[in-house]
N, C-alpha and C positions, 0 to 999 in steps of 0.2 A: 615336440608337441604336435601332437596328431590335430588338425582345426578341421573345420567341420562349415567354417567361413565358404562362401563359392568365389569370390577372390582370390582365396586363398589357395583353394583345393588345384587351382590349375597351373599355377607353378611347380616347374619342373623339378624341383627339389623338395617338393609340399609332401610332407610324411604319410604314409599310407599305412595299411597292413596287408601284410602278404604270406596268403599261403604258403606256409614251407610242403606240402603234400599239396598240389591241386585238386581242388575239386575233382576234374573231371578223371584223375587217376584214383580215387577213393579217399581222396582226402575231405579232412570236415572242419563246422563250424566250431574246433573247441581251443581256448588257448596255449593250447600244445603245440598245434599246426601255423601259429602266428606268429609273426615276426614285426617289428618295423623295418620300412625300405622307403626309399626315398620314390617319389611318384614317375623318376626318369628307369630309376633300375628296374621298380614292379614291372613295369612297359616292357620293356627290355628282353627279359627275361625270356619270354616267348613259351615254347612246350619245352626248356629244360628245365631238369629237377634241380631243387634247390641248392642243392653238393655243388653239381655239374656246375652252375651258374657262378657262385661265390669261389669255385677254383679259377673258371677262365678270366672271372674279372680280378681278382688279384694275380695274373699272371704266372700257374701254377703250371700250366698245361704248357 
């Protein structure tokens, strides 16, 4: 459950949504490009694409 709570929103595990395309690579506001992730991974994540990210964190690479 996505909350919307500010208690809530700052816990590290507090559900987000997250660009599969970034913004700033031309990615957009539509639910195509959306995901849910947990508020530690969005963070995380940094300038990799979303492939690249979800390989290294299940231990692909």
């Amino acid at each position: 459950m996505i909350s919307y709570e500010p208690r809530e929103r700052w816990r590290p595990n507090a559900a987000t949504l997250e660009h599969l395309r970034r913004k700033v690579d031309g990615g957009r506001d539509n639910r195509d490009n959306f995901a849910a992730a947990c508020k530690d991974c969005n963070n995380r994540r940094g300038k990799r694409d979303w492939l690249s990210y979800t390989s290294i964190k299940r231990n692909e690479f």
